[in-house]
C-alpha positions in Angstrom: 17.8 -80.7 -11.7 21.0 -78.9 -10.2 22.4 -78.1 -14.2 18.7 -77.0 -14.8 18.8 -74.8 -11.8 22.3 -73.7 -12.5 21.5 -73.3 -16.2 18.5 -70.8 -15.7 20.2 -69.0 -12.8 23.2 -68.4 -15.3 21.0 -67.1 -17.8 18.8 -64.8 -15.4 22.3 -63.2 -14.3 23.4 -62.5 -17.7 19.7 -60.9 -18.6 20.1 -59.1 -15.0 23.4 -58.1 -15.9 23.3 -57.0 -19.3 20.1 -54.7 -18.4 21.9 -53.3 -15.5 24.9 -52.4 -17.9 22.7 -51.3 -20.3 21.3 -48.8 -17.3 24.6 -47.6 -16.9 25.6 -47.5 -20.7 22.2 -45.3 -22.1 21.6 -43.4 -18.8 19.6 -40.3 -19.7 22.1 -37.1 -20.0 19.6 -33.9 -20.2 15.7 -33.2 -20.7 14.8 -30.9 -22.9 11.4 -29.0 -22.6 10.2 -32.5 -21.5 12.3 -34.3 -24.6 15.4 -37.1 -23.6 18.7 -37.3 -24.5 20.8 -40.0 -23.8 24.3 -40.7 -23.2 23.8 -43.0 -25.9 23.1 -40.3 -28.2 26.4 -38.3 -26.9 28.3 -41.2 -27.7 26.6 -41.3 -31.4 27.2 -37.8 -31.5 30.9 -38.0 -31.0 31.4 -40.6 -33.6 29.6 -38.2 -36.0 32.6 -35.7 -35.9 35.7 -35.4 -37.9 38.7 -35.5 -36.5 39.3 -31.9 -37.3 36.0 -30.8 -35.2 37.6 -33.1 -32.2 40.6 -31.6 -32.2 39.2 -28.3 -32.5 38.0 -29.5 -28.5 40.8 -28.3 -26.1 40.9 -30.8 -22.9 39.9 -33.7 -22.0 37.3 -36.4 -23.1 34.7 -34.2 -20.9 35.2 -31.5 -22.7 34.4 -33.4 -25.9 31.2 -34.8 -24.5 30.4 -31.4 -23.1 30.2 -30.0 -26.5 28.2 -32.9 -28.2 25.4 -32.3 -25.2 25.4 -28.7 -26.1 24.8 -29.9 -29.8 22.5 -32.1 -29.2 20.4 -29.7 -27.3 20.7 -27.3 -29.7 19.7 -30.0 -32.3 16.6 -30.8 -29.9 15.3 -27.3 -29.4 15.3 -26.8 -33.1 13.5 -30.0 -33.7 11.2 -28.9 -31.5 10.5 -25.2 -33.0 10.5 -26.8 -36.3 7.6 -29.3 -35.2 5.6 -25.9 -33.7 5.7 -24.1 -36.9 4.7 -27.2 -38.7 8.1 -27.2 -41.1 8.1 -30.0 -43.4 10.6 -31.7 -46.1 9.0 -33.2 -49.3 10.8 -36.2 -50.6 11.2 -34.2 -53.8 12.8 -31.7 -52.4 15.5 -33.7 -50.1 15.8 -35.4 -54.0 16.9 -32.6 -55.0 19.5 -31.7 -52.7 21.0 -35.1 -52.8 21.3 -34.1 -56.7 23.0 -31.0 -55.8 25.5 -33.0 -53.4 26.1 -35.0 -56.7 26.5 -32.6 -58.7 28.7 -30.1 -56.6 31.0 -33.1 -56.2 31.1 -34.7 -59.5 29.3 -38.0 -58.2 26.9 -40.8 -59.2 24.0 -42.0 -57.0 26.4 -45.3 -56.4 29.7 -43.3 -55.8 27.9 -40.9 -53.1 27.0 -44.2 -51.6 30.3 -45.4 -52.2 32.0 -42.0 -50.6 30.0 -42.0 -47.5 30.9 -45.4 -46.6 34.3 -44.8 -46.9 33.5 -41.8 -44.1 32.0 -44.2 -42.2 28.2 -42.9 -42.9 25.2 -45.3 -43.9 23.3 -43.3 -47.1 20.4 -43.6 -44.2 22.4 -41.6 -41.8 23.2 -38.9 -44.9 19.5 -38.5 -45.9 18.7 -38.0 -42.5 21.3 -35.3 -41.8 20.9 -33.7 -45.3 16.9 -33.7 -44.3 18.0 -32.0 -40.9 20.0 -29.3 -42.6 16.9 -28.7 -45.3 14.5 -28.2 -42.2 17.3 -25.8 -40.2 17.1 -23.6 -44.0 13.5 -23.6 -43.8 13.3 -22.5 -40.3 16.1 -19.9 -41.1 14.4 -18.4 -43.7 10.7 -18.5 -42.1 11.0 -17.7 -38.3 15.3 -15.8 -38.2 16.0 -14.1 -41.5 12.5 -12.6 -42.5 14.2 -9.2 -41.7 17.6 -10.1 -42.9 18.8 -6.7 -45.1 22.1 -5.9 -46.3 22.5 -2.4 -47.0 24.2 -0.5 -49.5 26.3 1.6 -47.0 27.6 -1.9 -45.9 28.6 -3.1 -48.9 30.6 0.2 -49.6 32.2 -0.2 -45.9 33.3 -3.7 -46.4 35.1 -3.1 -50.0 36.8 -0.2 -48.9 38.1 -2.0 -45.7 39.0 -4.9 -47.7 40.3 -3.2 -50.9 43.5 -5.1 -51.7 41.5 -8.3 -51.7 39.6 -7.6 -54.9 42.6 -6.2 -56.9 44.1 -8.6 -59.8 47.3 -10.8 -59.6 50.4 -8.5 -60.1 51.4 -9.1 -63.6 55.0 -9.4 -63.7 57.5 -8.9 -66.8 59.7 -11.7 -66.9 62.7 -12.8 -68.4 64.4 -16.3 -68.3 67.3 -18.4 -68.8 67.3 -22.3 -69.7 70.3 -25.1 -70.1 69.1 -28.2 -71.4 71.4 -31.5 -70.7 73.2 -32.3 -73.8 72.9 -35.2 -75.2 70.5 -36.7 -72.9 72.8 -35.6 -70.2 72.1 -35.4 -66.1 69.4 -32.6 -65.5 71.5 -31.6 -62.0 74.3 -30.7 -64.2 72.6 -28.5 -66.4 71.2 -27.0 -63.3 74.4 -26.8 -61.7 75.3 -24.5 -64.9 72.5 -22.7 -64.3 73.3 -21.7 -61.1 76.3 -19.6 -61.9 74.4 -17.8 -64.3 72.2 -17.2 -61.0 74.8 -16.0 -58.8 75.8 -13.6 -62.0 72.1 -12.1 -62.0 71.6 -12.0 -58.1 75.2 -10.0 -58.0 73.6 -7.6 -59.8 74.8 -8.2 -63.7 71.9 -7.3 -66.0 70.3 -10.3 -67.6 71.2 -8.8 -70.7 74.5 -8.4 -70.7 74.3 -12.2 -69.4 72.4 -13.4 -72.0 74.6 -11.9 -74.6 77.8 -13.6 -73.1 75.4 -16.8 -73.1 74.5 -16.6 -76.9 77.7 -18.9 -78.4 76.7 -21.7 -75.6 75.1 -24.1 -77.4 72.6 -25.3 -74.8 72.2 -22.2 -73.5 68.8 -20.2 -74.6 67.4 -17.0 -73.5 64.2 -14.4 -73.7 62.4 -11.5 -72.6 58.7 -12.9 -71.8 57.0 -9.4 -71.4 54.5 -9.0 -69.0 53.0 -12.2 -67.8 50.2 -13.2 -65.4 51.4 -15.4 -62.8 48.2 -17.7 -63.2 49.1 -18.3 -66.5 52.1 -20.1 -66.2 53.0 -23.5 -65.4 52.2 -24.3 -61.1 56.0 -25.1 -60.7 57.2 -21.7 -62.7 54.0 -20.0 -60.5 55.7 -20.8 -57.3 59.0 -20.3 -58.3 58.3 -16.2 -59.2 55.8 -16.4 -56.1 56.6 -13.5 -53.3 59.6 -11.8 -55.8 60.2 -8.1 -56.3 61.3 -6.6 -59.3 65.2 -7.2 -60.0 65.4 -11.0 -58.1 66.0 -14.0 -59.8 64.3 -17.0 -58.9 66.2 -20.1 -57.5 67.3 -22.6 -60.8 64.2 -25.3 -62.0 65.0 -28.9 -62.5 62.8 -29.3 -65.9 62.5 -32.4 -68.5 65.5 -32.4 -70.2 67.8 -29.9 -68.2 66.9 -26.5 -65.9 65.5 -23.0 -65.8 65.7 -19.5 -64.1 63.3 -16.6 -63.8 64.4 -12.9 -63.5 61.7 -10.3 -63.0 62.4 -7.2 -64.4 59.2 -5.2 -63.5 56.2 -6.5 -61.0 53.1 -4.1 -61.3 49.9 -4.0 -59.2 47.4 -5.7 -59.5 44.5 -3.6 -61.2 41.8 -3.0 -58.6 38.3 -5.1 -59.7 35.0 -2.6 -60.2 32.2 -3.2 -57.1 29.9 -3.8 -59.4 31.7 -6.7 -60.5 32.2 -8.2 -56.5 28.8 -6.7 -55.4 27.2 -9.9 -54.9 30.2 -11.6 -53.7 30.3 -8.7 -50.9 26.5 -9.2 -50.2 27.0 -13.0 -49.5 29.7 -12.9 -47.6 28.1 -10.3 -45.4 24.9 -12.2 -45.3 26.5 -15.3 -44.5 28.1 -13.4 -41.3 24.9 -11.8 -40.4 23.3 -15.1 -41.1 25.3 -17.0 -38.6 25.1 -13.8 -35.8 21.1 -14.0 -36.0 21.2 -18.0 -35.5 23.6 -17.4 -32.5 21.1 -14.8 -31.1 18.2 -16.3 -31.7 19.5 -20.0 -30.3 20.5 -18.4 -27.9 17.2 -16.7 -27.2 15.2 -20.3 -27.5 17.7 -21.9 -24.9 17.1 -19.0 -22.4 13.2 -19.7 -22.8 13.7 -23.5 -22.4 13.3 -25.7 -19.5 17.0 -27.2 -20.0 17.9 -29.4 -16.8 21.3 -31.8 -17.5 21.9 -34.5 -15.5 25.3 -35.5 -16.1 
C-alpha cells in the first residue's frame, strides 16, 4: 500500500508541478481590446526573427521581448480591424501568391517546402504568414490607402533631388596591356613583368609610347579598346577599372595563362536617363514611402483608440 501511496503521490506532484510550471512558462503578457497574448506567443515570436532583425535590437534580452510584444500587438489590432471589416482570403488567391513566391525565386512546390525547412519554417507556418501578409494588403488598400495620390509635382521634386542616380554608367575609353606565361610558364611572373610596365604608365609615360617599345616582346600584346561600358566587361576587369579617373592605370590582373593591365584614357559621364523612362520607378518608390508613413499613422491611430493594458 505504501508504493501505491507513494506511487500516486509522485505522480500528483509531477501533474501539480508541471501545471504550475506551465503557469509560470505561458503567463498572459498583454490584453488587447479584450484579446490575450501570451508569453508563450513572445517566445514564438522571437524564434520567428532572423538573426539580422535580432541584432537590429540594441540591449538586452528585454529589449528583444519588448519589441516582439509591440509586434504582436500590432499583429492583434490588425487582426482585429480585419475581422470588423469582414476581410477575407480565398484559397485561390493565397494559391496564387504561393505561385508568385515560386516563381520570383525560381522554385518548385517541393523545393519551397524544402527551402523553408532549411529556415526552420513548417510550409503550415508559411501559408499562414503569407495568408497574414495577403489580409494586411487587403486592409491596406481598403480602409489606409483609398486616398493614396502621388502627384506629378512630386515626381518632378524627387528626380531633380536625386538626378545623378538615374544617369548611365560612365563609359570609359580604355586601353590595355597583357603578358602571357611563355610556355606554360608561372602566371606571377608574367605579372611580375607586367608590373614594370605599370610603374612606366603610372610615372606618367604614355601608353603609346610603351606599347611601341613593347611591340618586339614576344609575349607582350597591346590595344586601344575605345570607349567601353564598364557592365560589359568581364566582373574581375569591372572591378579592376572601378573608381579610376582618366590617365590611371589599374593594378596588374593574374588571368589564365599569364596577366593584364588597364589604362583609361578618357572616362565620360554617364548620359542622364529621360523621366519618362524612370516615371514609374519614381512613383513606386514614392508610394512605397508614403505607403509605409500612412500604416505608421494609422497603427498608430488604432493603438491610441485601443484598450492596450501589458502585464509584464
Amino acid at each position: 500500500m505504501k508504493t501505491i501511496l507513494s506511487a500516486a503521490l509522485v505522480t500528483f506532484l509531477l501533474f501539480w508541478g508541471a501545471a504550475l510550471h506551465a503557469e509560470v512558462i505561458n503567463r498572459i503578457a498583454a490584453v488587447v481590446n479584450g484579446d490575450v497574448i501570451t508569453t508563450f506567443q513572445i517566445d514564438k515570436k522571437i524564434s520567428e526573427l532572423s538573426p539580422k532583425a535580432r541584432e537590429a535590437v540594441t540591449g538586452k534580452q528585454e529589449s528583444l521581448r519588448k519589441q516582439a510584444l509591440g509586434m504582436l500587438i500590432e499583429e492583434t489590432l490588425i487582426e482585429q480591424k480585419v475581422k470588423d471589416l469582414k476581410i477575407e482570403v480565398t484559397e485561390e488567391e493565397l494559391a496564387a501568391a504561393q505561385r508568385d513566391v515560386e516563381r520570383s525565386n525560381n522554385l518548385s512546390g517541393d523545393q519551397l517546402i524544402a527551402a523553408l525547412a532549411e529556415q526552420g519554417m513548417s510550409y503550415e507556418g508559411f501559408r499562414a504568414n503569407l495568408r497574414n501578409q495577403l489580409l494586411r494588403l487587403k486592409l491596406l488598400r481598403q480602409d489606409i490607402l483609398k486616398n493614396l495620390r502621388v502627384t506629378d509635382r512630386e515626381i518632378n521634386e524627387y528626380f531633380r533631388l536625386h538626378i545623378d542616380d538615374y544617369r548611365r554608367p560612365p563609359t570609359l575609353r580604355l586601353g590595355t596591356i597583357a603578358v602571357s606565361a611563355i610556355g606554360g610558364g608561372d602566371p606571377r611572373e608574367a605579372a611580375q613583368q607586367l608590373e614594370a610596365v605599370r610603374q612606366r604608365l603610372a610615372a606618367g609615360e604614355k601608353f603609346s609610347a610603351v606599347l611601341d617599345d613593347l611591340e618586339t616582346a614576344p609575349a607582350f600584346s597591346g590595344s586601344d579598346l575605345g570607349n567601353v561600358n564598364p557592365e560589359d566587361l568581364n566582373p574581375a576587369y569591372a572591378a579592376a577599372v572601378h573608381g579610376l579617373d582618366a590617365g590611371d592605370t589599374s593594378q596588374v590582373i593574374e588571368v589564365p595563362g599569364g596577366a593584364r593591365l588597364f589604362h583609361i584614357f578618357e572616362k565620360s559621364p554617364g548620359e542622364l536617363r529621360k523621366l519618362s523612362e524612370v516615371r514609374s520607378e519614381i512613383e513606386r518608390k514614392l508610394s512605397e514611402a508614403k505607403t509605409e508613413d500612412q500604416f505608421r499613422s494609422w497603427a498608430e491611430e488604432l493603438r491610441k483608440n485601443a484598450r492596450i493594458e501589458v502585464l509584464l
